[in-house]
NUDODO-498131 format. One record per atom (N, C-alpha, C): x, y, z; atom name. Coordinates in Angstrom, 2 decimals. Layout:
// NUDODO-498131
<site><u>X</u><v>Y</v><w>Z</w><atomo>CA</atomo></site>
...
***
This chain:
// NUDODO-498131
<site><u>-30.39</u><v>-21.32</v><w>58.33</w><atomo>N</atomo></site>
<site><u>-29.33</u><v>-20.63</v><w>57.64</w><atomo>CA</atomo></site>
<site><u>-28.61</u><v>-21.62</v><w>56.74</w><atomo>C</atomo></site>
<site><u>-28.55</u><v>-21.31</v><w>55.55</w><atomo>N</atomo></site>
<site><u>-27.60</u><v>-22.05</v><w>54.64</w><atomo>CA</atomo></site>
<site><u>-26.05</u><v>-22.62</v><w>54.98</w><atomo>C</atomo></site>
<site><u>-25.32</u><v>-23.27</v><w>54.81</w><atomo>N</atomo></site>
<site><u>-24.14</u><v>-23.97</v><w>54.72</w><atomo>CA</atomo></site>
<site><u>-23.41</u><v>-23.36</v><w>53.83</w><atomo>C</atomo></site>
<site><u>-22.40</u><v>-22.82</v><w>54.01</w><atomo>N</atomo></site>
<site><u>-21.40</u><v>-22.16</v><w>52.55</w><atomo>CA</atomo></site>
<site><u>-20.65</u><v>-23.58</v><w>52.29</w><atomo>C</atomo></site>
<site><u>-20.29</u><v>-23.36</v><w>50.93</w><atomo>N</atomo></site>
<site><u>-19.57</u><v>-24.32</v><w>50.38</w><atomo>CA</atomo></site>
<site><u>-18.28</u><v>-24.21</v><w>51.01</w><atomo>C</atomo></site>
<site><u>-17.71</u><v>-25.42</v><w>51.01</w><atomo>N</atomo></site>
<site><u>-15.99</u><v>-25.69</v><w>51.67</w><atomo>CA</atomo></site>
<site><u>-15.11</u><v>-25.78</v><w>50.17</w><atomo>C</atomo></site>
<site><u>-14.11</u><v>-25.13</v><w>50.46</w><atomo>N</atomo></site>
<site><u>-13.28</u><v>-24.89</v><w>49.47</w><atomo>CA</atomo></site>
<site><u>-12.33</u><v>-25.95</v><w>49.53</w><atomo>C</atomo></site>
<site><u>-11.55</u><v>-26.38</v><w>48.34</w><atomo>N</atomo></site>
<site><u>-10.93</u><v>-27.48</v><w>48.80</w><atomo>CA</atomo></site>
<site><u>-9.27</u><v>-27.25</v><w>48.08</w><atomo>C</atomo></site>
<site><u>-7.95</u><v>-27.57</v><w>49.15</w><atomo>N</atomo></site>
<site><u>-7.48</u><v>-26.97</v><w>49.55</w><atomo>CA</atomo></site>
<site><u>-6.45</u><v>-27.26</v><w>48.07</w><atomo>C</atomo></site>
<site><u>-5.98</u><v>-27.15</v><w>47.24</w><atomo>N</atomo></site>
<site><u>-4.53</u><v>-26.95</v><w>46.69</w><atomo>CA</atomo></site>
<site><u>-3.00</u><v>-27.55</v><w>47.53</w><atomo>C</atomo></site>
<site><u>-2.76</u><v>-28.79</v><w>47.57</w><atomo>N</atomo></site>
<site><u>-2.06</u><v>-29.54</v><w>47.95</w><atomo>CA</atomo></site>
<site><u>-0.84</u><v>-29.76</v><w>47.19</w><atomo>C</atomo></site>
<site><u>-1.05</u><v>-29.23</v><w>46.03</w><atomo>N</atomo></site>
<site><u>0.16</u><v>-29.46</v><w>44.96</w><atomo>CA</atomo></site>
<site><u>1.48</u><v>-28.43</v><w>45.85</w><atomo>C</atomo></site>
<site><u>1.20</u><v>-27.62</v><w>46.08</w><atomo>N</atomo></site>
<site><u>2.09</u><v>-25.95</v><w>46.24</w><atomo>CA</atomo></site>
<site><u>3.54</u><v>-26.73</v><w>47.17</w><atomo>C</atomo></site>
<site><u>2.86</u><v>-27.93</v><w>47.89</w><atomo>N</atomo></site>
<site><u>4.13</u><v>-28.48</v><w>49.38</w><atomo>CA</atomo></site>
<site><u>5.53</u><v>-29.08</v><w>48.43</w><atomo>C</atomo></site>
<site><u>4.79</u><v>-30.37</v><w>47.82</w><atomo>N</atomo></site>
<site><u>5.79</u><v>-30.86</v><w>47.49</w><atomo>CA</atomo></site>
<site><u>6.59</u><v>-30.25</v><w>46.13</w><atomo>C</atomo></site>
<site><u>6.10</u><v>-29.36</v><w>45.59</w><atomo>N</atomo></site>
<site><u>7.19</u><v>-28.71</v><w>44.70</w><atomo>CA</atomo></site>
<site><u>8.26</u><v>-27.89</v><w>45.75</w><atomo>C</atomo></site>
<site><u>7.87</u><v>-27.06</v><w>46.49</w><atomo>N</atomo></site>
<site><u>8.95</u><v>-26.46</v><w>47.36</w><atomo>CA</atomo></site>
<site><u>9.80</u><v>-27.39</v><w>48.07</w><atomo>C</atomo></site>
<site><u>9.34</u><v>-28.33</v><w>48.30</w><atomo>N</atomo></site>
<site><u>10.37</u><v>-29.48</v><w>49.22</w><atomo>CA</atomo></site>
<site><u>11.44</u><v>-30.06</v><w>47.96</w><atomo>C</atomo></site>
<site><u>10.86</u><v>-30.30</v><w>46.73</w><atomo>N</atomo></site>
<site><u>11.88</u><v>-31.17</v><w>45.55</w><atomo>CA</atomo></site>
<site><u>12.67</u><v>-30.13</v><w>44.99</w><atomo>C</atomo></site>
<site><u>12.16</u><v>-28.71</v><w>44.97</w><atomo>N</atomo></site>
<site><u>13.24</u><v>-27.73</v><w>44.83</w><atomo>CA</atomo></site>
<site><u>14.70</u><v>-27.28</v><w>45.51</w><atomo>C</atomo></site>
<site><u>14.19</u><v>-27.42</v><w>47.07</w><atomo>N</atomo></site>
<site><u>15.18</u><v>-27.33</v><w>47.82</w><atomo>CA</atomo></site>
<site><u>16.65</u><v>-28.20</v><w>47.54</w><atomo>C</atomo></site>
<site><u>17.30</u><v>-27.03</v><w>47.60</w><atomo>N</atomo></site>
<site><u>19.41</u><v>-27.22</v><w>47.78</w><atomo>CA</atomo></site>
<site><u>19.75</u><v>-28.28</v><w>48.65</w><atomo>C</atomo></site>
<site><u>19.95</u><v>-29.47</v><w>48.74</w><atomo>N</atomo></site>
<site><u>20.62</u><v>-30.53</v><w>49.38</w><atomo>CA</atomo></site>
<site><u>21.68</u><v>-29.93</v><w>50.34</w><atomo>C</atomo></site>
<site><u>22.06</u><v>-29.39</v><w>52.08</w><atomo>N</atomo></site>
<site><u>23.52</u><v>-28.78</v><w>52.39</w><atomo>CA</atomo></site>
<site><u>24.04</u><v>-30.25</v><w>52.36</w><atomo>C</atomo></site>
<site><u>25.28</u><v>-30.14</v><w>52.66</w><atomo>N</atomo></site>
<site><u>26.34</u><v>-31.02</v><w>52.86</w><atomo>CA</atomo></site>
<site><u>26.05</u><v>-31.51</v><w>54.44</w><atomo>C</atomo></site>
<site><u>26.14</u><v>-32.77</v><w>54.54</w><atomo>N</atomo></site>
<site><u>26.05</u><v>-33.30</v><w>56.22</w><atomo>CA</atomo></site>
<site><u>27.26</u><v>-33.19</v><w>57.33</w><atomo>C</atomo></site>
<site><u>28.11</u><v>-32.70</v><w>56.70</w><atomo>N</atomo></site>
<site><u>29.22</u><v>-33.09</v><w>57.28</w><atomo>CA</atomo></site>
<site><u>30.07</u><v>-31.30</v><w>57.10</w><atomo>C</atomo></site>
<site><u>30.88</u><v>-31.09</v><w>58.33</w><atomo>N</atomo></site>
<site><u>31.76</u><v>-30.38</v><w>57.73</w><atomo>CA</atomo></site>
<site><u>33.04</u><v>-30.75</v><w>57.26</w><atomo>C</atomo></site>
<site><u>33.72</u><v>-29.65</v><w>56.90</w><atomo>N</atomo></site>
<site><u>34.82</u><v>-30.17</v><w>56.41</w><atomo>CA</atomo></site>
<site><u>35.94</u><v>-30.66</v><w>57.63</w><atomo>C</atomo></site>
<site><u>36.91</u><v>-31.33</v><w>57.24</w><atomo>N</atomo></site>
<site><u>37.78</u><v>-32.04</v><w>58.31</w><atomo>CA</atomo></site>
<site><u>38.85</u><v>-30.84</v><w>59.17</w><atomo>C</atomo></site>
<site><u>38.44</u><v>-29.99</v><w>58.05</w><atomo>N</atomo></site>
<site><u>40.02</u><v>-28.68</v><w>58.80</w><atomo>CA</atomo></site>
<site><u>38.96</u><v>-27.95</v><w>59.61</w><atomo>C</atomo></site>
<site><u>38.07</u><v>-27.88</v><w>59.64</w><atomo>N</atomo></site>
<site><u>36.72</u><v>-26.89</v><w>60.20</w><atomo>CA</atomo></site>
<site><u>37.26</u><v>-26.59</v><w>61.57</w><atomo>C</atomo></site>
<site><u>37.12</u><v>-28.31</v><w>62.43</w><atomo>N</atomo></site>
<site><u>37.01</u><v>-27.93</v><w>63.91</w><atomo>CA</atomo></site>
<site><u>38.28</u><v>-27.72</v><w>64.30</w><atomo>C</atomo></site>
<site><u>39.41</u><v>-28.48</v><w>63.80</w><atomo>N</atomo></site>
<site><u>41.15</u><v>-28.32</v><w>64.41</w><atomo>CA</atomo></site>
<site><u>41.62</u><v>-26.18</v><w>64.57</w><atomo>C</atomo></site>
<site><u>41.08</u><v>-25.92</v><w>63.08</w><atomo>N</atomo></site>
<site><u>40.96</u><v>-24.78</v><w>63.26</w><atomo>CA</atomo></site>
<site><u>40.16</u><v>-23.54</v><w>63.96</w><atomo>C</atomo></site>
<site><u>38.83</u><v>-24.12</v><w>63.92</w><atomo>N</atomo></site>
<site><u>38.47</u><v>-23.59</v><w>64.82</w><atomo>CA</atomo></site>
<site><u>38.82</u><v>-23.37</v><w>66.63</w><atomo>C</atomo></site>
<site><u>39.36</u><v>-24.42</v><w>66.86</w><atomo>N</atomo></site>
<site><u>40.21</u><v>-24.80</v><w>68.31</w><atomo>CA</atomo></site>
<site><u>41.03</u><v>-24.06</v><w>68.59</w><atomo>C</atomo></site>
<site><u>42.39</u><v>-23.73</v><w>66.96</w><atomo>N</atomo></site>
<site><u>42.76</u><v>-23.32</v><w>67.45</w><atomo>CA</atomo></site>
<site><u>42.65</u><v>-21.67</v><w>67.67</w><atomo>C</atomo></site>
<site><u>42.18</u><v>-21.24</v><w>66.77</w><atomo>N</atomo></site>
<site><u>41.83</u><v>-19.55</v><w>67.21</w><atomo>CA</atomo></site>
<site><u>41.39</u><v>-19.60</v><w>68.11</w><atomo>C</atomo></site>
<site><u>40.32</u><v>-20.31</v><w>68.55</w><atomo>N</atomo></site>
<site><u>40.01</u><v>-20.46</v><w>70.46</w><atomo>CA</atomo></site>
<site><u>40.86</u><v>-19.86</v><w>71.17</w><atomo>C</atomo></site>
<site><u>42.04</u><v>-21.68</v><w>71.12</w><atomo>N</atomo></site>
<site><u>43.33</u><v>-21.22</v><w>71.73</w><atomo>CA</atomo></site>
<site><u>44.30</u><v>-20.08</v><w>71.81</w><atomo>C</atomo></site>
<site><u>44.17</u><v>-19.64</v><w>70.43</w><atomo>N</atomo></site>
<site><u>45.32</u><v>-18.60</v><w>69.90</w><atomo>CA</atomo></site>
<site><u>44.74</u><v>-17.44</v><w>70.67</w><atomo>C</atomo></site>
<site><u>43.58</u><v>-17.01</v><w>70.61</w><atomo>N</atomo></site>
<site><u>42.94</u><v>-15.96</v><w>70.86</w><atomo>CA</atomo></site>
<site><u>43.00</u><v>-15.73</v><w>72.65</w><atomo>C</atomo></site>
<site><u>42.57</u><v>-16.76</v><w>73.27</w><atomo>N</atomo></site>
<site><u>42.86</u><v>-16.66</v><w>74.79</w><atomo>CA</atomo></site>
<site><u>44.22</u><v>-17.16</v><w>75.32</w><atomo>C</atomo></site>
<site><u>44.89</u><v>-17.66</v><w>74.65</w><atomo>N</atomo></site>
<site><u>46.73</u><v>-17.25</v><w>74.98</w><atomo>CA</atomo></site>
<site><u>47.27</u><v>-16.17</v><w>75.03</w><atomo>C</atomo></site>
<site><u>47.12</u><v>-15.33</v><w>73.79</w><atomo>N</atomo></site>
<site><u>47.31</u><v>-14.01</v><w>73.50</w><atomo>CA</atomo></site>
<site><u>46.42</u><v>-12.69</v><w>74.69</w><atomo>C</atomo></site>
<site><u>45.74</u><v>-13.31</v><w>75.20</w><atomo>N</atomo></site>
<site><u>44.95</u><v>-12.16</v><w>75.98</w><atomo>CA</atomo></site>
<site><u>45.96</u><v>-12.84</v><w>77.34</w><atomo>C</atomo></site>
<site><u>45.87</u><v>-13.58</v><w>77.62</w><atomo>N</atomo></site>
<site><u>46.34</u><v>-14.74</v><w>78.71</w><atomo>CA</atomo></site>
<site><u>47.64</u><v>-13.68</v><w>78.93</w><atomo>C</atomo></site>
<site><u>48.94</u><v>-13.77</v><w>77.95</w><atomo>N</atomo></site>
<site><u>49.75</u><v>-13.35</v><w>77.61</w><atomo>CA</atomo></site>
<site><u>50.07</u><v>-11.43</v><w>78.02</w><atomo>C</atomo></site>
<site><u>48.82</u><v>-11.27</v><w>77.74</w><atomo>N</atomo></site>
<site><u>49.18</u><v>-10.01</v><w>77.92</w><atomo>CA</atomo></site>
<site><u>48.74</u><v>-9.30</v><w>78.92</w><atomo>C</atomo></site>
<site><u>47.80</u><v>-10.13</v><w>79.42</w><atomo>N</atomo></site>
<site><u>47.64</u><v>-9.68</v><w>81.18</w><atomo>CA</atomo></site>
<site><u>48.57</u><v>-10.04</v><w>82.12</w><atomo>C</atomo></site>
<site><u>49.49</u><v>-11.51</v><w>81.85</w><atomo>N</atomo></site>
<site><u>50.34</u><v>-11.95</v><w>82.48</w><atomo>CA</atomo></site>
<site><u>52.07</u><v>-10.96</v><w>82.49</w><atomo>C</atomo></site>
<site><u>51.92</u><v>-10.28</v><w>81.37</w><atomo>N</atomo></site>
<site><u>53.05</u><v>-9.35</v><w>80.93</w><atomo>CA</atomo></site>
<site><u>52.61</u><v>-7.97</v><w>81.32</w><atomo>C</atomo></site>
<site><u>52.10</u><v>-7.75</v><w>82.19</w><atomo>N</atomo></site>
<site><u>51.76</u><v>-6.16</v><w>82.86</w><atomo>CA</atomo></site>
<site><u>51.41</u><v>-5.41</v><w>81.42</w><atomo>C</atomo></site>
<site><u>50.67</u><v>-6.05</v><w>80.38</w><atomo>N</atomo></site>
<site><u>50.77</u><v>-5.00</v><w>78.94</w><atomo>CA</atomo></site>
<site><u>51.43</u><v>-4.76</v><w>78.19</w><atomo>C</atomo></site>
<site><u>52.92</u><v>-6.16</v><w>77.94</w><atomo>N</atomo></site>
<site><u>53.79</u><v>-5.28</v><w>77.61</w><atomo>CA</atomo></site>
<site><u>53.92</u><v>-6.28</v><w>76.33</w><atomo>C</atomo></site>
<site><u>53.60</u><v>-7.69</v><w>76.41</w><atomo>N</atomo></site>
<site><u>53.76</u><v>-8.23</v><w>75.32</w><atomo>CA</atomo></site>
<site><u>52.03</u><v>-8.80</v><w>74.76</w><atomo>C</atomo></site>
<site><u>51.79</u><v>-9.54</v><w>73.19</w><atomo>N</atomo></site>
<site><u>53.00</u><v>-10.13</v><w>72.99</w><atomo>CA</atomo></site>
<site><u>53.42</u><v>-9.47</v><w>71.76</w><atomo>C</atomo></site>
<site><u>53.09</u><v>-8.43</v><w>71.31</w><atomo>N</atomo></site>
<site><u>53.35</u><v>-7.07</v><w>70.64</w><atomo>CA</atomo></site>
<site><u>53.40</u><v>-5.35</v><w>71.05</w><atomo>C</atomo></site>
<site><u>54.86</u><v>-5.39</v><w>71.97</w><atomo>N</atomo></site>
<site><u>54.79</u><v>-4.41</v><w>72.81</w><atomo>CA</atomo></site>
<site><u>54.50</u><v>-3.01</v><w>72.43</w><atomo>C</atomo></site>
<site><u>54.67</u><v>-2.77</v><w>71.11</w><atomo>N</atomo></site>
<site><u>54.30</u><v>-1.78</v><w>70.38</w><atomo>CA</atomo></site>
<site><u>52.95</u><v>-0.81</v><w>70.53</w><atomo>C</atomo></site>
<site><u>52.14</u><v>-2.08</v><w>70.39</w><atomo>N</atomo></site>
<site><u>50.48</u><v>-1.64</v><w>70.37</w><atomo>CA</atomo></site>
<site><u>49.57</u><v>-1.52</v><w>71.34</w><atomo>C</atomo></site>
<site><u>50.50</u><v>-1.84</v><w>72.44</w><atomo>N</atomo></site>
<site><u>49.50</u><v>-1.53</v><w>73.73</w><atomo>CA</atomo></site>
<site><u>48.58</u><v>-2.50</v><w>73.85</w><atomo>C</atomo></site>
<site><u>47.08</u><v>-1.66</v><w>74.13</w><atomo>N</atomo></site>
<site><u>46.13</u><v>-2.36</v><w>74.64</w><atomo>CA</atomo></site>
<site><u>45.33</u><v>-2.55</v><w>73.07</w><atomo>C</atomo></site>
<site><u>45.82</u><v>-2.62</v><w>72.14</w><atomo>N</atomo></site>
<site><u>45.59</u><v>-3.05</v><w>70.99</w><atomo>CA</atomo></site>
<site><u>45.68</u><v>-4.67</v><w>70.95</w><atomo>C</atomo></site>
<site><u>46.42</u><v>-5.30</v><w>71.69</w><atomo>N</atomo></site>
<site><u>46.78</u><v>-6.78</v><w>72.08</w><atomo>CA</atomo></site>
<site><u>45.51</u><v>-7.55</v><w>72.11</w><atomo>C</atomo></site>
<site><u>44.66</u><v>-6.49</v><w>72.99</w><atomo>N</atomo></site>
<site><u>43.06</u><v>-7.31</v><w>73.48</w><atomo>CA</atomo></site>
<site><u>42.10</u><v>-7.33</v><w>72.48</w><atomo>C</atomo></site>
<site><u>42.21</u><v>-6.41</v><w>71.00</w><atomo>N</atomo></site>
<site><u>41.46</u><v>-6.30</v><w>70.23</w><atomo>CA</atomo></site>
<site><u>42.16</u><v>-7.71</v><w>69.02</w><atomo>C</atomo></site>
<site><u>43.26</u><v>-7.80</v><w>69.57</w><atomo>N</atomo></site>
<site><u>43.89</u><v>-9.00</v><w>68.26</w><atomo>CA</atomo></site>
<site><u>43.60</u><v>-10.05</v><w>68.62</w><atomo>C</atomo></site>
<site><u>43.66</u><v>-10.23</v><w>70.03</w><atomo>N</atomo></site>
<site><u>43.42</u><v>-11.19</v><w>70.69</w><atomo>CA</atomo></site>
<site><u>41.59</u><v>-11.81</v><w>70.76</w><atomo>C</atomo></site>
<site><u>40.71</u><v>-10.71</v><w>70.89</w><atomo>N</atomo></site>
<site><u>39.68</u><v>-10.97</v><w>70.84</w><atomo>CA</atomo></site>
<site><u>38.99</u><v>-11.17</v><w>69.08</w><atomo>C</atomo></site>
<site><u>39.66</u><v>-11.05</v><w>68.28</w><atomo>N</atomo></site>
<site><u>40.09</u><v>-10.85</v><w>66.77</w><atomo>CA</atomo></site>
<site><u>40.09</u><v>-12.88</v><w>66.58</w><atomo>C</atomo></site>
<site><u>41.06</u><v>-13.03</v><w>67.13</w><atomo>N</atomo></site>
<site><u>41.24</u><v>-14.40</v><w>67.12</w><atomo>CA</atomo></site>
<site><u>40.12</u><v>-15.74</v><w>67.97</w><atomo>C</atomo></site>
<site><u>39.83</u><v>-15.44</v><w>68.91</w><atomo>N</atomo></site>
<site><u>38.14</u><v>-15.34</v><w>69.17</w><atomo>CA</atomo></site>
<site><u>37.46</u><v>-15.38</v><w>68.12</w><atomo>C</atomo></site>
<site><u>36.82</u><v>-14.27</v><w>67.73</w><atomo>N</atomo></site>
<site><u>35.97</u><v>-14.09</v><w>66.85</w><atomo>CA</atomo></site>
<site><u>35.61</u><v>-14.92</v><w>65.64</w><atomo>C</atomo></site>
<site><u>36.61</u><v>-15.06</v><w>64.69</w><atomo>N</atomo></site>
<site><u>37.21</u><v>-15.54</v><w>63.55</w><atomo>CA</atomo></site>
<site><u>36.73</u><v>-17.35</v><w>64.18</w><atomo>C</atomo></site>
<site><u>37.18</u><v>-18.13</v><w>65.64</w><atomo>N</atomo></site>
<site><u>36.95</u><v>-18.92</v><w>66.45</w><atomo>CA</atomo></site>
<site><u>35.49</u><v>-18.91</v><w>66.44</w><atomo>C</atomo></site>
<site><u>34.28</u><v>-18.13</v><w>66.73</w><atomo>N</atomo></site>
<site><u>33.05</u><v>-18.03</v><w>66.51</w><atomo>CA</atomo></site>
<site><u>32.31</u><v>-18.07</v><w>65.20</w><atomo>C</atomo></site>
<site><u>33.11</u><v>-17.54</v><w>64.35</w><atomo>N</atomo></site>
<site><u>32.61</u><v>-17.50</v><w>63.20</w><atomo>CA</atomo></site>
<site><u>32.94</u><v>-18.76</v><w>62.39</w><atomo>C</atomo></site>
<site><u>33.46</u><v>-19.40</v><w>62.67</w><atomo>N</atomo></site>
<site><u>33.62</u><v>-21.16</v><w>62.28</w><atomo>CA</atomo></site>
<site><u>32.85</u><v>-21.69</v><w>63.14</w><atomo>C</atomo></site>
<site><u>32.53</u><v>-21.75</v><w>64.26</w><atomo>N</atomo></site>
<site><u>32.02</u><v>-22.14</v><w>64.86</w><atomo>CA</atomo></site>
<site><u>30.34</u><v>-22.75</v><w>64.65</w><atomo>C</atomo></site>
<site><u>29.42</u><v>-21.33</v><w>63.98</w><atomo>N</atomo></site>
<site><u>28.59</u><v>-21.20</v><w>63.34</w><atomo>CA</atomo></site>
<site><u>28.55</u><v>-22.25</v><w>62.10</w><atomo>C</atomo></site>
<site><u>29.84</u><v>-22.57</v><w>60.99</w><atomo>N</atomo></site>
<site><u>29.59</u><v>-23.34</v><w>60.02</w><atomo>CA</atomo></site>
<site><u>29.48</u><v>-25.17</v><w>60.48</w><atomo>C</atomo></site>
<site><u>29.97</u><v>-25.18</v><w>61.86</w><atomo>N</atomo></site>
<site><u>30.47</u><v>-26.52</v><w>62.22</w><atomo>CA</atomo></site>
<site><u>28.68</u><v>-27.06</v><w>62.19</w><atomo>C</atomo></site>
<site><u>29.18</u><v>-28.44</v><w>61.72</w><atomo>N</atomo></site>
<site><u>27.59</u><v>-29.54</v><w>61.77</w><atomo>CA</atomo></site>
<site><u>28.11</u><v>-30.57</v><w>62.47</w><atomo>C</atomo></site>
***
């Protein structure tokens, strides 16, 4: 049985996609993590707060709306979190 010919491969295609590529930044920025900490903080004080207050603070108005601001502040805490390097 015959041998098929071997094709030979196109090597150029790598290093153009690698010299194209966007440089990120190594570092984040300096306010990144302080802030991120503190919505941490802010966010589980505020829940802290309002289980410790039978529901009543620390915006007595809104009820159990407290846990959605509170978990709000969390969140916002996660979502920096994600940018941190």
């Amino acid at each position: 049985m015959p041998k098929s010919k071997l094709r030979k491969k196109d090597k150029k295609g790598a290093p153009d996609l690698v010299a194209n590529t966007v440089a990120l930044p190594k570092e984040s920025p300096r306010w990144l993590a302080p802030v991120m900490v503190t919505a941490f903080l802010a966010g589980l004080i505020w829940i802290v707060i309002f289980y410790v207050t039978s529901t009543n603070y620390p915006i007595p108005g809104i009820g159990a709306w407290n846990m959605v601001v509170g978990f709000a502040f969390i969140g916002v805490g996660f979502s920096l979190a994600t940018k941190w390097r």
